[in-house]
KOLSEGU-944830 format. One record per residue (C-alpha): x, y, z. Coordinates in steps of 0.5 Angstrom, whole numbers, padded with zeros to 4 digits, always signed. Layout:
# residues N
XYZ...
# end
This chain:
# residues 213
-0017+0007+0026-0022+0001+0028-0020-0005+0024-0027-0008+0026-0031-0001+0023-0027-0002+0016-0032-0007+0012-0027-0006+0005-0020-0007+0003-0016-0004-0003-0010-0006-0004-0004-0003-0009+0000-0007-0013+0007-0005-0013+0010-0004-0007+0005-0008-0003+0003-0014-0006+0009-0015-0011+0016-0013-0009+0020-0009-0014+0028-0009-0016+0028-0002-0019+0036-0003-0021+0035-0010-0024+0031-0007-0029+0036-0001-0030+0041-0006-0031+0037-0009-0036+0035-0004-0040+0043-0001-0039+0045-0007-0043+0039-0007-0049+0043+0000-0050+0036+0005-0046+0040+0009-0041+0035+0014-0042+0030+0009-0038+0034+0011-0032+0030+0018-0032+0024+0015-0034+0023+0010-0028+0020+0011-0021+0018+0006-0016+0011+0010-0015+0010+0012-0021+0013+0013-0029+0015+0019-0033+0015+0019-0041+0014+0013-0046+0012+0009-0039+0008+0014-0036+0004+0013-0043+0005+0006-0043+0001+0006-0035-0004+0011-0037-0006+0007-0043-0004+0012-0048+0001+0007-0052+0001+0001-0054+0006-0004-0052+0008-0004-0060+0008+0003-0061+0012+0003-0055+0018-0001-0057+0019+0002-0064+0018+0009-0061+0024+0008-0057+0028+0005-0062+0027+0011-0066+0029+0016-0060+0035+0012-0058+0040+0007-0059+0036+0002-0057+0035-0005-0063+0033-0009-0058+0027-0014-0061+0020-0013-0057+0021-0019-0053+0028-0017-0051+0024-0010-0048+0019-0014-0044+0024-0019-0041+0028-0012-0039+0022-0009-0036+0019-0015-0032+0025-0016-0029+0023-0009-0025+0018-0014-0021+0021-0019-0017+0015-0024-0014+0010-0025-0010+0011-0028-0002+0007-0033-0001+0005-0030+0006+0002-0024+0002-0002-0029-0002-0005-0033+0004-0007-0027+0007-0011-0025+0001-0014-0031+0002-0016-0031+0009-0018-0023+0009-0022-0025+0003-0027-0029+0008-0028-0023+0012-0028-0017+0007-0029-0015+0000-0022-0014-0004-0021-0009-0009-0014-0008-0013-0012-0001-0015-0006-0001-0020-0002+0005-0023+0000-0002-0027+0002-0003-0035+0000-0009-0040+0006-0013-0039+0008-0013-0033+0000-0015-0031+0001-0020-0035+0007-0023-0032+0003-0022-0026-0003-0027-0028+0002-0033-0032+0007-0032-0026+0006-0029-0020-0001-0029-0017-0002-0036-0019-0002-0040-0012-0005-0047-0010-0010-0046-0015-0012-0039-0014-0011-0034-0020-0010-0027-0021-0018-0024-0021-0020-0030-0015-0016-0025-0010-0021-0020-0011-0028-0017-0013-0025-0013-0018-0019-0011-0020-0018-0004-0023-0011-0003-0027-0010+0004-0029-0007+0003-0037-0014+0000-0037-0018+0006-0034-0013+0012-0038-0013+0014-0030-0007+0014-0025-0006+0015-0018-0005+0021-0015-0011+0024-0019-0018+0023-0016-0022+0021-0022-0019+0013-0021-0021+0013-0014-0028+0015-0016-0028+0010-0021-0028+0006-0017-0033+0009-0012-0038+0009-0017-0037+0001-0020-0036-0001-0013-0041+0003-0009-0036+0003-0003-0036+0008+0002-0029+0011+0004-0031+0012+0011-0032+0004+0012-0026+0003+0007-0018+0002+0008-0013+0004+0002-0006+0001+0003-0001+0004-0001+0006+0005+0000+0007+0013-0004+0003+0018+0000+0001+0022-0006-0004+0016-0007-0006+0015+0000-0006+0024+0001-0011+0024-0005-0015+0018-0002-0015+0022+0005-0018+0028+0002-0024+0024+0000-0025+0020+0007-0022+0013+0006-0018+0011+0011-0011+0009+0009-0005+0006+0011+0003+0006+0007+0007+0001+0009+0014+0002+0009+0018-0003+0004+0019-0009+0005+0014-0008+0011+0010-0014+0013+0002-0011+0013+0000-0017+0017-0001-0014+0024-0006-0009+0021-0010-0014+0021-0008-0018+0028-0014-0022+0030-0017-0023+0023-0011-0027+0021-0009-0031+0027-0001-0028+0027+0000-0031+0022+0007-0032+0022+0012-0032+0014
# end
């Protein structure tokens, strides 16, 4: 891939963008009395009642009663919330700074299998950085509890293609599962999967400026 053909950016959430901390968040649920979030939770995409949650299905209050009538679970609504943001950990400030500096040279877009709690946490505490907020990273932000669309399916990146207009062989999706960026190749995008933790930066060497962390 020619990084100077490419003419759009899509970034994930998860992974890419915000690091996760999967075993805080069990822990958390563990102490609530929701050991069955164990069987539910992955780092690419969610099972059960989270899937629902993701895709938009439930709402965050159905949600916290449907799993106090499903398990021993008591915990108030906010309690629930608190064990569950603390799957997401922060944003590094360097990831930020590059947002803004690939913003001067790229439409950037965001593609998230997200939920409303965990977006929300990501608004009031993670993307906020030297005056710079969630919706100024990016030209538009499609969140899949939004759209009832979830990656891997193709649908959610043909949303994005009709309400963008972008043009996947002039497009570069980074993500970390390769089903998502599996199912962006078979519709021409270029993709990239860093590993976890990985500094993506020298994707983007000479446009950036080396920047170091």
């Amino acid at each position: 891939m020619d990084i100077r053909k490419i003419k759009n950016l899509i970034f994930d959430f998860g992974g890419v963008l915000v690091e996760l901390d999967k075993a805080r968040c069990l822990e958390a649920f563990n102490r609530l009395g929701f050991a069955e979030a164990e069987k539910l939770i992955d780092a690419y995409s969610q099972q059960g009642l989270f899937g629902q949650l993701e895709e938009g299905t439930i709402s965050p209050e159905a949600f916290c009663n449907e799993v106090r009538r499903l398990t021993n679970c008591r915990a108030s609504d906010n309690a629930m919330w608190e064990a569950w943001n603390s799957f997401l950990v922060t944003i590094p400030s360097w990831k930020l700074e590059a947002l803004i500096e690939l913003k001067k040279h790229f439409p950037l877009y965001l593609l998230s299998n997200t939920n409303e709690p965990h977006w929300q946490k990501a608004v009031t505490s993670l993307f906020p950085y030297n005056g710079w907020q969630a919706e100024d990273y990016f030209d538009r932000i499609f969140l899949s509890y939004e759209l009832h669309q979830v990656k891997p399916a193709a649908d959610i990146f043909r949303t994005v293609m009709a309400e963008t207009g972008v043009r996947p062989e002039e497009t570069l999706f980074i993500d970390d599962a390769e089903a998502n960026c599996a199912t962006a190749r078979s519709l021409g995008f270029h993709t990239y999967q860093p590993q976890s933790g990985e500094d993506w930066r020298p994707l983007f060497d000479g446009i950036l400026n080396n920047q170091e962390a």
